[in-house]
C-alpha positions in Angstrom: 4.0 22.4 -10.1 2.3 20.0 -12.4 3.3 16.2 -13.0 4.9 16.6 -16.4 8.5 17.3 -17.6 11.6 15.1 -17.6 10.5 13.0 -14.7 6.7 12.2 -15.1 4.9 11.3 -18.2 1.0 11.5 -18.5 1.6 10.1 -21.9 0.0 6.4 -20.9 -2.9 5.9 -23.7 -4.8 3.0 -22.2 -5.5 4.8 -18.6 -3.7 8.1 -18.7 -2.1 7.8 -15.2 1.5 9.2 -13.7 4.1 7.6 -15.1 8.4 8.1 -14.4 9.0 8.6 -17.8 11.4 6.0 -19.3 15.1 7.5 -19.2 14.4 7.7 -15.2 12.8 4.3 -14.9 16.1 3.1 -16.8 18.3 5.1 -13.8 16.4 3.2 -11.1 16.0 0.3 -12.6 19.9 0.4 -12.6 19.9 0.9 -9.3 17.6 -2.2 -8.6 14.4 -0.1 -8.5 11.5 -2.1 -9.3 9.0 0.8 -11.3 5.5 0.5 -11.9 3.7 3.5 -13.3 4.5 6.3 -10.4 5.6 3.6 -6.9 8.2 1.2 -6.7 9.8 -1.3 -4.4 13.6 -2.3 -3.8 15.4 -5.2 -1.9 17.1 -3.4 1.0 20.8 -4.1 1.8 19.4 -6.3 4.9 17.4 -8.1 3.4 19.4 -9.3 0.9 22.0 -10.1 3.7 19.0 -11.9 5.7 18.8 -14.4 2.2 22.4 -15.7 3.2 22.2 -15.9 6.8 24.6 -13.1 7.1 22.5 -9.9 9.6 19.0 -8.9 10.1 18.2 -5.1 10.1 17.4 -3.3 13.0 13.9 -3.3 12.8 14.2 -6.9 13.6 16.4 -6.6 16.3 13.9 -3.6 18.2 11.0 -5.0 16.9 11.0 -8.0 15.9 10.4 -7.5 12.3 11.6 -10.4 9.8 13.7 -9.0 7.3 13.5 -11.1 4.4 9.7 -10.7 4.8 10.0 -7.1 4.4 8.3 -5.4 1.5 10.0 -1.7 0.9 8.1 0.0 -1.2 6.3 3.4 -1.9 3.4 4.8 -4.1 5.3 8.0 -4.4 8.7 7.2 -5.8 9.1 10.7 -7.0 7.2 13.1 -5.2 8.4 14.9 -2.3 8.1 18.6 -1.0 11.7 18.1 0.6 15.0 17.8 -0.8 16.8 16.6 2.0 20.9 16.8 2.0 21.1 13.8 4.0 18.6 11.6 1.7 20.2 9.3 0.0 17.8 8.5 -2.3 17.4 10.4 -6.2 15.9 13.7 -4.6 17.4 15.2 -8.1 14.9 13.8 -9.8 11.8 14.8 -7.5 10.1 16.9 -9.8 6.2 17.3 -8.2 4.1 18.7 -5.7 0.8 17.4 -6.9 -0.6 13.7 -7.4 -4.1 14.4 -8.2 -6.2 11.7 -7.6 -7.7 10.9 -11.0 -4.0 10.0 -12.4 -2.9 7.8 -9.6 -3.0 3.3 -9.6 -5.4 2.1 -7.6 -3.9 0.3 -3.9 -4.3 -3.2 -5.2 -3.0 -2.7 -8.9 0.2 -0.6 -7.1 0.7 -4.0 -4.4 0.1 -6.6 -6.9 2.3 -4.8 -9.6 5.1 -4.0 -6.9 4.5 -7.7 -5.4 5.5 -8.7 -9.2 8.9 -6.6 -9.3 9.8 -7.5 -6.1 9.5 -10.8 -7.2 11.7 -10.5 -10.1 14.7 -9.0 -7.9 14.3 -12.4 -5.5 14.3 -14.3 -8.6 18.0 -13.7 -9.3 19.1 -15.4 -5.8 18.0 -18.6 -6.3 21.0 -19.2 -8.1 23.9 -17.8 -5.9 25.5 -19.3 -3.8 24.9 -20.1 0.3 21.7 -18.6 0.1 18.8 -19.7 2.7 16.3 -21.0 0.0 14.0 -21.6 2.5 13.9 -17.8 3.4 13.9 -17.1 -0.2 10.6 -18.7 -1.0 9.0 -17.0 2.7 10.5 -13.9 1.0 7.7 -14.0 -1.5 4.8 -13.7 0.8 5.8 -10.1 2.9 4.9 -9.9 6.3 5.9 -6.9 6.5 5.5 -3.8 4.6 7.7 -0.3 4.9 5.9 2.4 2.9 8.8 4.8 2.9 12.4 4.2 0.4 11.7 7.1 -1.8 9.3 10.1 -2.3 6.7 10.8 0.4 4.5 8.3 0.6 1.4 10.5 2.1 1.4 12.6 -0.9 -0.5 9.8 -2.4 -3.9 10.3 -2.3 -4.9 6.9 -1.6 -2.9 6.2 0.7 -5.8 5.2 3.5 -7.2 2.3 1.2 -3.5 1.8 0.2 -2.9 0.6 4.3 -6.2 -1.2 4.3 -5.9 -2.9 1.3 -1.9 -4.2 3.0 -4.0 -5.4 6.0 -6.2 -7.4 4.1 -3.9 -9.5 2.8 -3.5 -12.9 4.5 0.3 -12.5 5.5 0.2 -8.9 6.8 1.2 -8.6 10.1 2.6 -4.9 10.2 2.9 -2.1 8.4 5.1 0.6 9.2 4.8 4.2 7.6 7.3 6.9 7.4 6.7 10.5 6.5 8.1 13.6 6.6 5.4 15.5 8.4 4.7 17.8 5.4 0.9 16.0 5.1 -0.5 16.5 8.0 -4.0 16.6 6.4 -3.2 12.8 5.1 -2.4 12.0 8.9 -5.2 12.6 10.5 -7.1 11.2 6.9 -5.7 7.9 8.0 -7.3 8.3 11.5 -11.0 9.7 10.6 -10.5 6.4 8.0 -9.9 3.6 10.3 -6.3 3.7 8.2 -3.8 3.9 10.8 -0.3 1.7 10.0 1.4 -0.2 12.6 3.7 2.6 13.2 3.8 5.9 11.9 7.5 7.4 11.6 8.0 11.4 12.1 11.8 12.4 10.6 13.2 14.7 13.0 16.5 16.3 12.1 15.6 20.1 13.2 14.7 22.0 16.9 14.3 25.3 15.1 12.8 26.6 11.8 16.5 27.9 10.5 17.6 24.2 11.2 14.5 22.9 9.4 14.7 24.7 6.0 18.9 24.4 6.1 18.3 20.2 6.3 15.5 19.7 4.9 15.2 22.1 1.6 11.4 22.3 1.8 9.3 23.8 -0.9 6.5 24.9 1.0 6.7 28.3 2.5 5.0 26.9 5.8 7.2 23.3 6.0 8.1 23.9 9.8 4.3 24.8 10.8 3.6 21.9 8.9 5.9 19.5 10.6 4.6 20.7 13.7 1.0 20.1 12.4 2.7 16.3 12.3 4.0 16.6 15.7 0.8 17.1 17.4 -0.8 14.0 15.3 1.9 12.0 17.0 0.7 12.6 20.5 -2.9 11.2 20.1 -2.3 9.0 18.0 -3.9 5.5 18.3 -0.8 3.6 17.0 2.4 3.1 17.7 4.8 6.5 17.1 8.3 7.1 16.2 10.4 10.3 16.0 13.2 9.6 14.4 16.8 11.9 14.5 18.4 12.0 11.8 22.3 13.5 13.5 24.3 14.7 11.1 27.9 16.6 12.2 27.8 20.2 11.8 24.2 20.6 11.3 22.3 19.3 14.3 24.0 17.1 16.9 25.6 19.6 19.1 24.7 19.7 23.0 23.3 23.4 23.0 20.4 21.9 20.4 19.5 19.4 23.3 16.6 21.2 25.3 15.4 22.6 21.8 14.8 18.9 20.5 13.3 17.9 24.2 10.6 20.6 23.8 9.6 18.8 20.7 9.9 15.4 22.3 7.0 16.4 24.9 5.0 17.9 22.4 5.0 14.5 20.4 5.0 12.1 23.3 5.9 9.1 20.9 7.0 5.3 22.2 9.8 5.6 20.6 12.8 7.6 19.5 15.5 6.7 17.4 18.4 8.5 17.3 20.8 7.3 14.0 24.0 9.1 12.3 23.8 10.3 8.5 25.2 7.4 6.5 27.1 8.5 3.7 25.9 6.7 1.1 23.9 7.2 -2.0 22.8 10.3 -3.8 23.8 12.1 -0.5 27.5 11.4 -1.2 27.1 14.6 -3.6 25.9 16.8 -0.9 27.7 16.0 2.4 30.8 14.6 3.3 32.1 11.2 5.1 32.7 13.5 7.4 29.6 14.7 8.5 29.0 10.8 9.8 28.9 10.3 13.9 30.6 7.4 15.2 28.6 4.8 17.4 30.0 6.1 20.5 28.9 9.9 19.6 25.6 8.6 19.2 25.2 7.0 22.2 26.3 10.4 23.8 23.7 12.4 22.1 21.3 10.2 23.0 22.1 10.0 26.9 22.4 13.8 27.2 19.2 13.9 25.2 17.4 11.7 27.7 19.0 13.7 30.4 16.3 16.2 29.5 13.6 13.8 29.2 11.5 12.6 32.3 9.7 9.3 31.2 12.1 7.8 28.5 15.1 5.5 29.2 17.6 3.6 26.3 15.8 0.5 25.3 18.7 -0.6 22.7 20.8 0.1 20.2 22.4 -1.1 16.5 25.9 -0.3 16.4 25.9 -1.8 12.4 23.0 0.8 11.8 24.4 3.6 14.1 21.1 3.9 16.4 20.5 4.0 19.6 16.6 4.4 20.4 14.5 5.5 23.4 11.3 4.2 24.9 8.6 6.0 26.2 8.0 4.6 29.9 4.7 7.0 30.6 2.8 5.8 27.2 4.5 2.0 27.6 4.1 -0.6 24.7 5.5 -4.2 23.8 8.5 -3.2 21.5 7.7 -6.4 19.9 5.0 -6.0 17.0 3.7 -9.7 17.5 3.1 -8.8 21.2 1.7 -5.6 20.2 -0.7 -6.8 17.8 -2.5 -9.5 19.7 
């Protein structure tokens, strides 16, 4: 498939690079996108809560990650080779397979120009009321950056010097990457490349192939050899590693799938596992139902029978606001904290 039709735009005189053509950049930016060219960034629910005082997200609370110093952004807002029925991002748009390297932004004119919307969506709070303006103005200078909220973000090509570039800049402290598993080329890239992220994210929704193409919609003929491709990175990797479960009620979180989903667990031996409900929100509202949301409690059970199976992981905490409980790995131990971790 080729980067052109109603979504993408090669159609940029002065460097000729992917672009989201205009009618979609309207459509995000109406959803408090910021676009540039083919990435984009957006203030998350928590940490536009963190500006008032009001929560933290739960990657503060496991990991000590400050929310209103956390960049969300990708350099693939709409490239995928999924189409998920839980995502609740714009999958309907997704329109690629391909983002060949001589029509991609450069890592540092992708950070600065997201760095620049993101600072236009902060702008906005500094005149609401009971707002932290002392977090506002830390908010500026991320910390933190999640390259994940839309897209797959190792479909970019530059993606290594994308990480390194993050880690160069003076605030960076961590830099956490989620992916689908459907590059696992761009995984082990990242290795042979001195790239690796803080943490590298593996979504896990599926213990069989049938289960994997029903969830996840994949394009690729060979997703779930793919995935598994993934799945093997995650056990050597030299950085922290997270499968995370995405439950979702009549698709994946009965008990018989439990020894299924442990099989995969001790072929990816990762620190961590964190085991969430669908959240009905979003685009996904127009593919599953409130319905197919767990409560807290039927998390929580999932996740003890799941450990059950499992010899070296025990339940390190939970989010009942986010609906996640996680796992940690006592055989391949770590600091949960990132600033522990780190120094």
């Amino acid at each position: 498939m080729s980067c052109s039709g109603e979504v993408y735009s090669h159609n940029n005189f002065e460097n000729n690079l992917i672009q989201i053509t205009p009618s979609i950049k309207r459509k995000l930016n109406k959803a408090k996108y910021g676009v540039y060219n083919h990435s984009a960034v957006e203030l998350c629910h928590w940490t536009k809560k963190s500006f008032s005082d009001e929560g933290t997200c739960y990657k503060h609370k496991f990991y000590g990650i400050s929310t209103h110093r956390c960049m969300e952004m990708t350099p693939a807002a709409l490239n995928c080779e999924n189409r998920c029925i839980y995502c609740w991002r714009p999958t309907e748009f997704y329109d690629t397979l391909e983002m060949p390297s001589h029509l991609v932004d450069d890592p540092e004119t992708i950070v600065q120009s997201l760095l620049e919307e993101r600072r236009k969506l902060i702008v906005g709070f500094y005149g609401k009321k009971d707002i932290n303006l002392s977090k506002l103005d830390e908010s500026l200078f991320p910390e933190h950056y999640a390259i994940s909220l839309s897209g797959e973000p190792t479909m970019y090509p530059k993606l290594p010097e994308l990480i390194k570039y993050l880690f160069r800049l003076k605030a960076t402290k961590s830099i956490f990457l989620v992916t689908n598993g459907q590059e696992p080329e761009m995984l082990y890239r990242l290795a042979d490349e001195n790239a690796l992220p803080t943490q590298i994210y593996l979504s896990t929704n599926a213990s069989t192939k049938n289960m994997f193409f029903k969830i996840n919609g994949p394009k690729r003929k060979d997703a779930w050899e793919r995935w598994q491709q993934s799945l093997k990175f995650i056990s050597q990797a030299k950085t922290r590693t997270v499968l995370r479960f995405t439950l979702i009620r009549n698709f994946n979180n009965e008990s018989r799938f439990h020894q299924n989903f442990a099989k995969l667990i001790d072929i990816g031996r990762p620190h961590f596992i964190e085991i969430k409900s669908y959240m009905h929100i979003g685009m996904s509202t127009n593919r599953l139902e409130h319905s197919n949301m767990l409560e807290m409690e039927e998390v929580r059970s999932f996740a003890q029978q799941l450990n059950s199976k499992l010899s070296n992981y025990f339940v390190m905490d939970e989010s009942v606001a986010s609906r996640i409980v996680v796992l940690q790995n006592q055989e391949r131990l770590v600091s949960r904290w990132i600033e522990e971790y780190s120094q």
